[in-house]
N, C-alpha and C positions, 0 to 999 in steps of 0.2 A: 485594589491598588489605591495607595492614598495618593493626591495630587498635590505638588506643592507649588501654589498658585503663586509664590513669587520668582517661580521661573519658568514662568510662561502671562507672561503680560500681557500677549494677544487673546490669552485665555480670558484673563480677565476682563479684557475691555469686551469681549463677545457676550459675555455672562454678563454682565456690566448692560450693554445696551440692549441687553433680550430683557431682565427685569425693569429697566426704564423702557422698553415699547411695552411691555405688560403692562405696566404703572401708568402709563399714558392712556391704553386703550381702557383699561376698568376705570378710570377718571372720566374720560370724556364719553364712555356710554351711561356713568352715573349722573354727570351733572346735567339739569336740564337747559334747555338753549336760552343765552343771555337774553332777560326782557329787553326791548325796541323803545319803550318809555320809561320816565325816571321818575315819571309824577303822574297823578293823576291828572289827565284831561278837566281841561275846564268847561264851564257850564254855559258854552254859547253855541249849539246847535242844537234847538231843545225839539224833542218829539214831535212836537203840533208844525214845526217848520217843514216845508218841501223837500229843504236841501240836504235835510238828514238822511232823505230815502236818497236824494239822486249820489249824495257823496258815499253811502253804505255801500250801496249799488256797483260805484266804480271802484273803491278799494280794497271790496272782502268777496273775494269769488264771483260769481256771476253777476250780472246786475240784476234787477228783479222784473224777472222772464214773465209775459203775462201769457192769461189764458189756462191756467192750471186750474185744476179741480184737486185738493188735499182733502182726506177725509181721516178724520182722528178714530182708531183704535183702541181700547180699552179694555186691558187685560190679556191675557193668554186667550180666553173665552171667547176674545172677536180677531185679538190679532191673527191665530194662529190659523184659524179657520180662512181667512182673509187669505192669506199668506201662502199658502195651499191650493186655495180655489184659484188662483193667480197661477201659482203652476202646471196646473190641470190643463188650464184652460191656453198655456204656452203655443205655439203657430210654430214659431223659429227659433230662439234663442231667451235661453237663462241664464244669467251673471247671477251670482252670490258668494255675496264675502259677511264671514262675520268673526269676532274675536271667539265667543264661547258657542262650543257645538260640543257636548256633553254625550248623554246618553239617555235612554228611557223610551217611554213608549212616543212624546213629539219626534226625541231624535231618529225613532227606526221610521214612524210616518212620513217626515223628511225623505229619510234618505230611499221612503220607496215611492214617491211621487217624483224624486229629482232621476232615480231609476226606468221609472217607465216610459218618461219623456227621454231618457238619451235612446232607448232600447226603439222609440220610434224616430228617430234619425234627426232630434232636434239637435244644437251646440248648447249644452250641459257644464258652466264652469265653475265649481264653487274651491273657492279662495279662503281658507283656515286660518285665523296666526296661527304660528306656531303653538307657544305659550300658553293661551286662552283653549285651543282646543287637546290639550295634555291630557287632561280628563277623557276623550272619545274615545268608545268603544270603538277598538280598529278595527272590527269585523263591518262595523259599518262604511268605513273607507272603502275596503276590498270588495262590498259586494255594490257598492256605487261603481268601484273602477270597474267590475266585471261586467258591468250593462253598459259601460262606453261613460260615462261620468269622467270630466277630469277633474280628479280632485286634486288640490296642490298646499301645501303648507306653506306659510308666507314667511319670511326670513328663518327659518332653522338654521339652531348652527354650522355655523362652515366658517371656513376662512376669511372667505370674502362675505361675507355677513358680521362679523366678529364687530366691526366697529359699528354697526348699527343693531345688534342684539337687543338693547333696551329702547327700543324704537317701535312698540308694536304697531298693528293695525287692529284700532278699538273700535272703527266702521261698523254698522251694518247695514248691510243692501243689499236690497234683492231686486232687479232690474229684469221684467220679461217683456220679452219681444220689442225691447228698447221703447215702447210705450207705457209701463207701466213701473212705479220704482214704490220701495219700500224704505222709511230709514226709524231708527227711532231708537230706544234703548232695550228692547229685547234680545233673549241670546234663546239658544236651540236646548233648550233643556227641560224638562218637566219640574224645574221649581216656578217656572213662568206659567205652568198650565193654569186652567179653572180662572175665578173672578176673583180673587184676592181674599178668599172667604174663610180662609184657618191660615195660620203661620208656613204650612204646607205651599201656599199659592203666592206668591208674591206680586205685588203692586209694579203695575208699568203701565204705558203710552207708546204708540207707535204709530205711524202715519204712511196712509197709502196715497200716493202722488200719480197723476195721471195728467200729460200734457207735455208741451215744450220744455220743462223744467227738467225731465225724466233724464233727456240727454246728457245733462249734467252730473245726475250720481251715475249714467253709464260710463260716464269719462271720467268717474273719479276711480269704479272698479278697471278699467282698462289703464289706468296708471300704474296700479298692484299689478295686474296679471301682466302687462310686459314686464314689469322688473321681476316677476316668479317666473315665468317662462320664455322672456325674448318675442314672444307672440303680439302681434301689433293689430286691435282689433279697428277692422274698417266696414264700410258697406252699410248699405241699408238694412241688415238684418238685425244691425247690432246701433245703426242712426238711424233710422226712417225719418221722411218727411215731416216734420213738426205738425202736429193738429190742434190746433185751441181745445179744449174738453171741459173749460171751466171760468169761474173767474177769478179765480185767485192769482195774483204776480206773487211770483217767488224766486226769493233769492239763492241757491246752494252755496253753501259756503264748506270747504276742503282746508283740510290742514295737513302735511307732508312734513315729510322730515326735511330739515332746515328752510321750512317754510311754514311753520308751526305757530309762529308769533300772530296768525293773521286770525287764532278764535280769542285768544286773548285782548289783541287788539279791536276787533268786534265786540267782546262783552263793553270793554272800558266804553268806549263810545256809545253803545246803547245807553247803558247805566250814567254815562256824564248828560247825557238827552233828556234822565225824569223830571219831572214836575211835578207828579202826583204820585206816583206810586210804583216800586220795584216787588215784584213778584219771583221768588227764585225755589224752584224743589229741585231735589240734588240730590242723589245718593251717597255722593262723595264729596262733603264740602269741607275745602283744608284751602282757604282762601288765602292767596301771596299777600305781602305791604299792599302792593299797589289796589289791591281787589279790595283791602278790608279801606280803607285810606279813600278809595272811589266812593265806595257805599258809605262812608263817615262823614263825606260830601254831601251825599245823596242826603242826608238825615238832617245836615247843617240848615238844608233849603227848605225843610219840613216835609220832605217827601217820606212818607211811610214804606215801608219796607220789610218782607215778609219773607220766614226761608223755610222750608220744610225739609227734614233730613229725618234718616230713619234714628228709629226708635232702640231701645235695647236689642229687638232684633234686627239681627245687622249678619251681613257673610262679612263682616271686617271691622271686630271692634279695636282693632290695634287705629283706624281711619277714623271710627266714632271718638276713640278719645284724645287723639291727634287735632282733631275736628275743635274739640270742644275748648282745648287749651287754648285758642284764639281767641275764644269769642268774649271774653269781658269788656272791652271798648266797646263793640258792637250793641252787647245787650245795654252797655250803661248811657250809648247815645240812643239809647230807644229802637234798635233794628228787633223786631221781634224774630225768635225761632221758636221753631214747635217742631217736637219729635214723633213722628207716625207711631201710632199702636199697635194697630191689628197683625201687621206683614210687613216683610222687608219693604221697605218705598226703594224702588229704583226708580223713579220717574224722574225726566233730564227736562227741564222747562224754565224758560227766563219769559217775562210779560212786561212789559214796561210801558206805564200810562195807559192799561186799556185798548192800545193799538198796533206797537212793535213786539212782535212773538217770533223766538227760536229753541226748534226742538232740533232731536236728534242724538247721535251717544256723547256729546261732550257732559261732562263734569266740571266740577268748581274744583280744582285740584291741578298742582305740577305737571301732573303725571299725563293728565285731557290736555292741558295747556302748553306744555312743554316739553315732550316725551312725547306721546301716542299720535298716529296721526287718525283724525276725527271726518266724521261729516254730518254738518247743519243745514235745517230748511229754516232762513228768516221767512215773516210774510209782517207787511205794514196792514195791516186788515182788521177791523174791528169787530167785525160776525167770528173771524177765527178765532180773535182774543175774547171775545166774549166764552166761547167754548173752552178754552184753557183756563180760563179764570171759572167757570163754572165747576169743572173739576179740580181744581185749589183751592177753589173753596170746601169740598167737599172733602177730599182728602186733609185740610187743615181741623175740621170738623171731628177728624176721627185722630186728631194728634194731640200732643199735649204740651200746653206752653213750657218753657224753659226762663225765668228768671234772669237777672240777675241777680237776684239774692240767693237763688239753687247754685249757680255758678260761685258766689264767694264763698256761702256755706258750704261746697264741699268736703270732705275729710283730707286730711295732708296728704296720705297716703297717694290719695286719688289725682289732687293736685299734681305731687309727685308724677305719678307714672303717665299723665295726661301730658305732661312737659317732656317728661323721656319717650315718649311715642311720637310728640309734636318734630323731634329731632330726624325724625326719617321722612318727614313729609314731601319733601322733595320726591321723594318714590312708591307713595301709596297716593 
């Protein structure tokens, strides 16, 4: 039956306002959340000052909790093993959330260590995105759920999800017995396995936290699992009393959704603080105005500046050449880049002066910055930094500088599509 929409008006304005609420909701889960600054931060709280840590402290997530013991992870080869022996070795209670849980033979190890522990009457929670875990083998959910596991998928579509769809949770943590926390950039798949030793193994960092600090990624996964289940985690099993176990003070720092501007506004501050030198690896660097405009600061004062980003091999060259279309200012004020060789580099690391370090799953990208919500471990600590700079250095060892003359010389072509990939960067 054919409808003749001019006599029926109510028809139209109903059709009418259903494609403007369409048009509004795919708008506002594409755009990322308006930046909080207009400018780059200026250059008077500098690193060697006190008040950087005390001001860091009260504005970006916890302030820096002491008595931690952080111990840095290296590859699939230590993390995973890590990762696992922490499950095992569970009493009461495991939290984990991560974006990518895949398949293969880490994923079924997984999911039969996170099995055996529910099947002995532990609290078993792990927290999926959606999105990120598309890829998993569902036989692996099913036989987690069948041993008492809850497993839960973090915003899937639905209705009342709809307007935050492009909002994932790119977190990972793995939290047991509320004394021990994990975070860093690994995901649950056998391309992280082994030590980075064929294009097969991929390059990562991840960090096992132990201390008062811990509490903090358990109250970033118990922010996800009430809004996935309505469940409000409380008690000692899931808080226990705080114990010193180290000496490291650490910061946690949490990005949520419409509370997202607080890793952005944490990098700018760190990076307006150098004096000698910025340190940045990145798997996904697609740097805003403001980012590229801080570091162009950073370069004016003579601070040296160093970015490592993967190499031809890459799970996302449409983000490598995204990446790349930015950076001629950058190479022509002198910021060096160098592209890893051997293996995907996913490693997430900022270093600033030798003594302000933050790791964790953020990215140099819209998407970590503005969309995803994240979680980082600062620490003001100079033994830590020297550990992270020792392996930047070693990974830059095995990379390959990038020009500024390889950037002009490019082929038009490549120009070309480096600029039409640059145009979606808001969302890779």
């Amino acid at each position: 039956m054919k409808v003749n929409f001019r006599r029926h008006p109510l028809l139209i304005g109903l059709v009418s306002a259903a494609i403007g609420a369409l048009g509004y909701l795919t708008v506002s889960n594409l755009l990322p959340e308006p930046q909080e600054l207009r400018q780059p931060l200026p250059h008077h709280l500098v690193s060697s000052d006190r008040q950087l840590k005390t001001s860091m402290g009260a504005l970006f997530g916890s302030s820096y909790i002491p008595g931690n013991r952080v111990e840095t992870l290296v590859n699939g080869a230590q993390i995973f093993p890590s990762m696992l022996r922490a499950i095992r070795e569970a009493r009461q209670t495991i939290s984990f959330e991560t974006y990518i849980y895949w398949r293969g033979a880490i994923a079924n190890e997984f999911a039969d260590a996170l099995s055996i522990k529910a099947r002995e009457g532990l609290s078993v929670k792990v927290l999926l995105d959606w999105v990120g875990s598309l890829p998993m083998d569902e036989g692996l959910i099913k036989r987690m759920q069948d041993a008492g596991v809850e497993v839960v998928r973090f915003r899937p579509i639905t209705w009342y999800t709809i307007d935050r769809v492009n909002n994932r949770t790119h977190r990972k943590l793995l939290i047991v017995d509320g004394r021990v926390g994990f975070t860093g950039g690994v995901g649950i798949a056998d391309e992280w396995n082994g030590d980075a030793r064929s294009p097969n193994e991929w390059r990562d960092n991840h960090y096992r936290l132990e201390g008062p600090a811990t509490a903090e990624l358990q109250a970033a996964f118990a922010e996800h699992w009430i809004e996935a289940t309505g469940e409000l985690l409380l008690g000692d099993r899931f808080f226990p009393t705080p114990q010193p176990t180290g000496d490291h003070a650490t910061q946690v720092v949490i990005s949520s959704t419409h509370q997202r501007n607080v890793m952005h506004l944490m990098l700018m501050t760190a990076l307006a603080s150098a004096q000698k030198s910025i340190r940045i690896a990145t798997p996904y660097f697609v740097p805003d105005e403001l980012t590229r405009r801080q570091l162009l600061d950073a370069r004016k004062r003579g601070v040296d500046v160093h970015i490592i980003v993967p190499g031809p091999r890459t799970d996302a060259r449409l983000v490598r050449k995204a990446s790349r279309h930015l950076w001629g200012d950058m190479l022509e004020a002198g910021v060096r880049i160098s592209e890893f060789q051997p293996t995907f580099f996913h490693c997430k690391l900022v270093v600033v002066d030798d003594v302000w370090t933050s790791v964790g799953s953020t990215n140099i990208d819209d998407r970590a910055l503005r969309l995803n919500d994240e979680a980082n471990i600062n620490l003001f600590d100079q033994q830590f930094a020297s550990t992270q700079i020792a392996l930047f250095d070693k990974d830059a060892a095995a990379s390959k500088p990038y020009t500024f003359s390889d950037w002009q010389n490019r082929a038009a072509n490549e120009k070309f599509s480096d600029w039409l990939s640059s145009l979606a960067r808001s969302q890779i």
